[in-house]
VMD Tcl script that draws the C-alpha trace (Angstrom):
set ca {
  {52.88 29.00 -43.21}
  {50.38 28.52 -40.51}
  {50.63 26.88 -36.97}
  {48.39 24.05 -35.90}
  {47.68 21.77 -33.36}
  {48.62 18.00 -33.97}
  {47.40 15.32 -32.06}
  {50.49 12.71 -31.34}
  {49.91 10.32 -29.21}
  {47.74 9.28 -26.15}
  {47.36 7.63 -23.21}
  {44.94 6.21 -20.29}
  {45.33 4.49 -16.70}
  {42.48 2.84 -14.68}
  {43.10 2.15 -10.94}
  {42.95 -1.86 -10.24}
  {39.97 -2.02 -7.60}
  {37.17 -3.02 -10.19}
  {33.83 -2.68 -8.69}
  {30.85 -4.39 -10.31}
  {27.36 -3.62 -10.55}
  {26.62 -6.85 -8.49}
  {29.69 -5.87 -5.83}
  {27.90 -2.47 -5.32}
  {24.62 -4.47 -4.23}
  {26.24 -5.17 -1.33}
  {26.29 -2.10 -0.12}
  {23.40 0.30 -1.98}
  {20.48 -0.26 -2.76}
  {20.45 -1.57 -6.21}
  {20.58 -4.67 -8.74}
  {22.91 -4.85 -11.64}
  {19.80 -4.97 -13.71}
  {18.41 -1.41 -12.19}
  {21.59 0.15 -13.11}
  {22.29 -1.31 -16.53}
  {19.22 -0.75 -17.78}
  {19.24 3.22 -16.43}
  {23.29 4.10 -17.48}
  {24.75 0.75 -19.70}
  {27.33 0.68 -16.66}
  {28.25 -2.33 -15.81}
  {31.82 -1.60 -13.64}
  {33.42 0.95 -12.62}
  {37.08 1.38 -11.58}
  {38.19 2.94 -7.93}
  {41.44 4.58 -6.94}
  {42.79 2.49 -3.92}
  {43.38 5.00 -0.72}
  {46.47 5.58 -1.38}
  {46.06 6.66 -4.90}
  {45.40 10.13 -5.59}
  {44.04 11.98 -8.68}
  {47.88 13.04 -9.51}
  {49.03 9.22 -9.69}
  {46.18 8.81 -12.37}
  {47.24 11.99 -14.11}
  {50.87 10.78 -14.29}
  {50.49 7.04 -15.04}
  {48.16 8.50 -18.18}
  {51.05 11.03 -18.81}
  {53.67 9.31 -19.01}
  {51.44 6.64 -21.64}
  {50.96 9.29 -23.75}
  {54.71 10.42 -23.79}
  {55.27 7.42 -24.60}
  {53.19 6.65 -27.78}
  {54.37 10.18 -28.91}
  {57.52 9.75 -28.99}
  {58.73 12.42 -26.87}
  {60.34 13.17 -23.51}
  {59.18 14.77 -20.78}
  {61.29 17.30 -20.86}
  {60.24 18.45 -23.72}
  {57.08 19.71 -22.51}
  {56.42 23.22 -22.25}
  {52.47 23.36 -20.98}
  {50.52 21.21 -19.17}
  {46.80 21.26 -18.47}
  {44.74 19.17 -16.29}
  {41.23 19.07 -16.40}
  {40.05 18.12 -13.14}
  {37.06 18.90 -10.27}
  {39.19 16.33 -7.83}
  {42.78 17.92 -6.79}
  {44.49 16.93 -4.51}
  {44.99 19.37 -2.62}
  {43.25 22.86 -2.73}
  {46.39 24.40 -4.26}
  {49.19 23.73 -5.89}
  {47.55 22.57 -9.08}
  {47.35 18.89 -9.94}
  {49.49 19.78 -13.26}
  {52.35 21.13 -11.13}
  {53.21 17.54 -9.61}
  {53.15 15.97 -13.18}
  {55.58 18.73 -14.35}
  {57.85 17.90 -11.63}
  {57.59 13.81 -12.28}
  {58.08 13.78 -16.20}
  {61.36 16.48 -15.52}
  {59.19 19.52 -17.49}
  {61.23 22.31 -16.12}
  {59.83 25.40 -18.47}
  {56.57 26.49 -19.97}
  {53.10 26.46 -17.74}
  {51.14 23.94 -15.63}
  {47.28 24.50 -14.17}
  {44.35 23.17 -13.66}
  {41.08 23.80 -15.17}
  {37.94 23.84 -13.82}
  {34.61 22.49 -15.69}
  {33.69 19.44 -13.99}
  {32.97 16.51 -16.83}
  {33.17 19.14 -19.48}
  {36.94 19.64 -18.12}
  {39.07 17.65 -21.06}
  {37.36 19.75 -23.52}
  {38.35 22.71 -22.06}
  {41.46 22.08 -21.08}
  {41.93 21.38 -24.98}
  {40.55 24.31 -25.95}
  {43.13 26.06 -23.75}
  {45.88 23.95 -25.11}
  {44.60 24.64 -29.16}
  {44.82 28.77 -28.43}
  {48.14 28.41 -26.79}
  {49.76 26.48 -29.41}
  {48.14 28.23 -31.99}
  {49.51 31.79 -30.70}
  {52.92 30.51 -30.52}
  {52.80 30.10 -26.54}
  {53.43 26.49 -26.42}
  {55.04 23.99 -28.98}
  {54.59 20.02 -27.11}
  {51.57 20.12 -24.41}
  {50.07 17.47 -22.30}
  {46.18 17.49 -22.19}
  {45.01 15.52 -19.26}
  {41.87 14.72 -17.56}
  {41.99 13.15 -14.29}
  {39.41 12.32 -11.55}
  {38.85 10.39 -8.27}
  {34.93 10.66 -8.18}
  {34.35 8.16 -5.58}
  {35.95 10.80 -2.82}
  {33.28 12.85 -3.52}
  {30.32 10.45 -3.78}
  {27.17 9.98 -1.69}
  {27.06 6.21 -0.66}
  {23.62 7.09 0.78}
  {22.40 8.28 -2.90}
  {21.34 5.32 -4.81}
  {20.38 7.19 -8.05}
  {23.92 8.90 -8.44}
  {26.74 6.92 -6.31}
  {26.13 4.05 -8.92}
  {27.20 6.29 -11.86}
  {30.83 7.49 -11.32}
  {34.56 5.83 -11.32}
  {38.09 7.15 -11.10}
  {40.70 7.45 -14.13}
  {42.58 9.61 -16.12}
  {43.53 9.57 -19.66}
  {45.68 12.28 -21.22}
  {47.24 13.45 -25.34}
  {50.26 15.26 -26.49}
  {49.71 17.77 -28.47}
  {52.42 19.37 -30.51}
  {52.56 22.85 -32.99}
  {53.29 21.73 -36.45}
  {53.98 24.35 -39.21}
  {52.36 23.49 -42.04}
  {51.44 25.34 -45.61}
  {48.91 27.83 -45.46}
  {46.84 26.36 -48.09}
  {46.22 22.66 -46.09}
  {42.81 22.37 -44.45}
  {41.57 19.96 -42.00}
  {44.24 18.79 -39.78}
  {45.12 18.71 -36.08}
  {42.95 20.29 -33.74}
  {40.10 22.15 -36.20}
  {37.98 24.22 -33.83}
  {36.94 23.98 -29.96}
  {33.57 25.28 -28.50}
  {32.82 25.89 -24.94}
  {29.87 27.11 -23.21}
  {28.94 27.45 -19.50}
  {25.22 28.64 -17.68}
  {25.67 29.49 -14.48}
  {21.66 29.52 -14.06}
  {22.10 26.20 -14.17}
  {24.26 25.22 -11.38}
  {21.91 23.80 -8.96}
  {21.14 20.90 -11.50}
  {24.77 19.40 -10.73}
  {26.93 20.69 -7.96}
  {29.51 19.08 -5.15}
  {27.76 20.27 -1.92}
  {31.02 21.58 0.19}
  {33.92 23.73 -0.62}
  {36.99 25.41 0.76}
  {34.76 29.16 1.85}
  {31.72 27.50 2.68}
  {31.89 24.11 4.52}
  {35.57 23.70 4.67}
  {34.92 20.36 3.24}
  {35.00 18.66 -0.14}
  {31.28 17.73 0.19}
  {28.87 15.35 -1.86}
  {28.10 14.93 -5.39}
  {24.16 16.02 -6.21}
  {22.27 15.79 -9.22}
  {19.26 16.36 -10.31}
  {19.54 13.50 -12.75}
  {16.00 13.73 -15.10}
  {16.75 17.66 -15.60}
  {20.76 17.10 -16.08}
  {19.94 14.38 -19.10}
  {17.26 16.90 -20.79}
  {19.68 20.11 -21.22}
  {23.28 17.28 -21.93}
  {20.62 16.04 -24.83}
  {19.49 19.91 -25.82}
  {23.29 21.10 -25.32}
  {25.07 18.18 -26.95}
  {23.31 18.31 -30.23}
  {23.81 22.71 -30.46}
  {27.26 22.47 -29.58}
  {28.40 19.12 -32.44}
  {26.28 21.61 -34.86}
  {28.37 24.17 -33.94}
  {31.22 22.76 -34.34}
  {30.44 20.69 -37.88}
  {29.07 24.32 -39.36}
  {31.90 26.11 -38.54}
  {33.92 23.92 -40.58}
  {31.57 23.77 -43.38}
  {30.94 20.00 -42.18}
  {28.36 17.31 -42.34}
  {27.22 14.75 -40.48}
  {28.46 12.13 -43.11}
  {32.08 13.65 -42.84}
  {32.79 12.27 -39.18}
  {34.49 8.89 -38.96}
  {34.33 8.32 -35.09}
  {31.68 10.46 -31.92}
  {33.84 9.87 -28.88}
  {31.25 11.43 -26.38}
  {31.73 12.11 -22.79}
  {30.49 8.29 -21.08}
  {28.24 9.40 -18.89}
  {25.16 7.78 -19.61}
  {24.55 5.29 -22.75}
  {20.92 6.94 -23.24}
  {22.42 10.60 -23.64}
  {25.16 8.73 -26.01}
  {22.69 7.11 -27.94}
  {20.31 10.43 -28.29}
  {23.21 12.07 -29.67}
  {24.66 9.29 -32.21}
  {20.86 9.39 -33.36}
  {20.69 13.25 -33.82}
  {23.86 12.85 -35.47}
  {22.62 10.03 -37.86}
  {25.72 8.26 -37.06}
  {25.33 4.63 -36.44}
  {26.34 3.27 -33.10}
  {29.46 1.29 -34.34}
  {30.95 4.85 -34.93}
  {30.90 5.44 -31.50}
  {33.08 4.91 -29.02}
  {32.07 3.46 -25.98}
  {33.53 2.37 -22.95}
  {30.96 3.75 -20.20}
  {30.02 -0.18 -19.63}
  {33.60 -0.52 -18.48}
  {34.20 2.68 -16.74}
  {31.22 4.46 -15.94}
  {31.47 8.28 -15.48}
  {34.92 9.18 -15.31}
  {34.33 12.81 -15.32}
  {37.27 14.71 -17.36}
  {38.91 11.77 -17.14}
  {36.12 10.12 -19.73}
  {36.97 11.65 -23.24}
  {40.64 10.95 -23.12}
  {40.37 7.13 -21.84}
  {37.91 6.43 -24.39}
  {40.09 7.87 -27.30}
  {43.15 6.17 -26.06}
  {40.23 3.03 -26.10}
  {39.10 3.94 -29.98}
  {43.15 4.22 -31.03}
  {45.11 1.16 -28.73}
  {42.42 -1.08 -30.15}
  {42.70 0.03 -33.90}
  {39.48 1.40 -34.31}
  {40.84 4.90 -34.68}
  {43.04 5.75 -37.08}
  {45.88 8.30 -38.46}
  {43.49 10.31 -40.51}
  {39.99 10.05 -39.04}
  {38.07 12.37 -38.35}
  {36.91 12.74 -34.80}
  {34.41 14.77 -33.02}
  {34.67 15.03 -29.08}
  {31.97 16.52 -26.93}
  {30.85 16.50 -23.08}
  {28.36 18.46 -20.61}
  {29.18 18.88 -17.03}
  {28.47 20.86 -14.05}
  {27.99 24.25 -13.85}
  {26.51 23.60 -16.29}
  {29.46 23.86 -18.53}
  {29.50 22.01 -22.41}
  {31.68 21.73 -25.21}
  {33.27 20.00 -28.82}
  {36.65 19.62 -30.06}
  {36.85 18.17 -33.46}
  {40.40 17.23 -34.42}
  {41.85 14.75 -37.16}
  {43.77 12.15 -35.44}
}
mol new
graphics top color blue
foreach p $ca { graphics top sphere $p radius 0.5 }
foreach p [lrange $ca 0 end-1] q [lrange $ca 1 end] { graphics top cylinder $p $q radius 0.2 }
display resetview
């Protein structure tokens, strides 16, 4: 008998303050038309000021708890993928432990900006695999707009704040039985690479949470380089093909860079899941609310096959693929 991962339920929250393309006018630089035609966004959601990243994470907890059919207490690990705490420390992951009544196992954060979901799963797939952890929450949870440059018209137009967060639980199954649960993870970080995408303050330096830069034409030419090595990484080392994937659910960061990939990938576009129009750049938070998008509206189903990816700061990358 082996150990695997099992993806069993999901969920998502979205703050209420929708902004649209045409609402942000008013106060940058821009037309709807300018952005749509640069990103696909046409909205993006914003956390209200007295909504922090840990209401998100919770709300999106507690959703997925729910669809799994299993109690908080059950939990034994929690992981948050986040670049938006609040608070320097404690962890964003120890608040939703105490909320949902987890009193046993672990709870961090993680660290890898947009890239964060997929390495907080990657986390959570190891630990449940080596017997550490038996029902984990995976959650990725952001407030981008605290950290935005209003004054920055090519970047404050491409972020919103969300969360959206899975159970996973260790199933024993027979040794023989392929292809279920999680399958494999892959992360990668260059650190050469950090001046391309970086927050510009920090708790040793400026004492400050800073601004969100990017250097936006040299960030979309490595996430399309990166992207496509790290999906063919993942499909070989499952002795995979293209062909084999039911549903992409890319990080929604930009519909170009989704659209380059779906096309390297030879997977047509209504295999993909998209809901950056909707949401814009949700950071971590991005991967997990468009999953709980593909399965609440019945596009995903139990048995498809589903490949995950994302690129982020740092600049950090990764794939999960996992058979819902």
């Amino acid at each position: 008998m082996k150990i695997i991962s099992k993806l069993a339920g999901c969920g998502s929250y979205l703050p209420q303050n929708t902004v649209t393309n045409d609402e942000l006018a008013k106060k940058v630089d821009t037309t709807d038309e300018w952005i749509v035609a640069r990103t696909g966004i046409s909205q993006r959601h914003f956390a209200a000021d007295d909504e922090y990243t840990s209401d998100l994470a919770l709300k999106a907890a507690e959703r997925a708890l729910e669809h799994a059919g299993i109690d908080g207490a059950d939990i034994d690990l929690i992981v948050v993928g986040t670049t938006t705490p609040d608070r320097t420390f404690p962890a964003v992951a120890v608040r939703i432990q105490k909320e949902i009544g987890c009193r046993t196992g672990a709870a961090f954060d993680v660290q890898a900006v947009c890239s964060g979901f997929i390495f907080a799963m990657s986390v959570v797939d190891s630990m449940i695999k080596t017997g550490q952890a038996k029902n984990a929450l995976v959650i990725g949870a952001e407030t981008i707009s605290r950290i935005i440059d209003w004054e920055d018209r090519t970047t404050c137009v491409l972020f919103g704040d969300g969360a959206g967060a899975i159970v996973i639980q260790a199933e024993e199954v027979d040794d023989q039985m392929e292809g279920e649960g999680v399958l494999s993870t892959h992360i990668h970080s260059d650190g050469k690479l950090e001046e391309l995408l970086y927050c510009s303050g920090g708790v040793s330096t400026t004492q400050t949470s800073g601004y969100l830069t990017m250097a936006g034409k040299e960030v979309f030419k490595h996430a399309v380089t990166n992207l496509a090595a790290v999906v063919g990484e993942a499909l070989e080392a499952n002795n995979l093909q293209d062909s084999d994937l039911d549903w992409l659910v890319p990080h929604q960061a930009n519909m170009r860079i989704i659209t380059s990939t779906a096309k390297k990938l030879k997977m047509p576009m209504d295999k993909v899941i998209l809901t950056v129009q909707q949401h814009a750049n949700t950071s971590a938070a991005s991967i997990p609310l468009a999953l709980d998008h593909g399965v609440k509206t019945g596009l995903i189903k139990r048995g498809d096959l589903i490949l995950m990816e994302a690129m982020g700061g740092g600049l950090t990358w990764g794939a999960a693929l996992a058979r819902w």
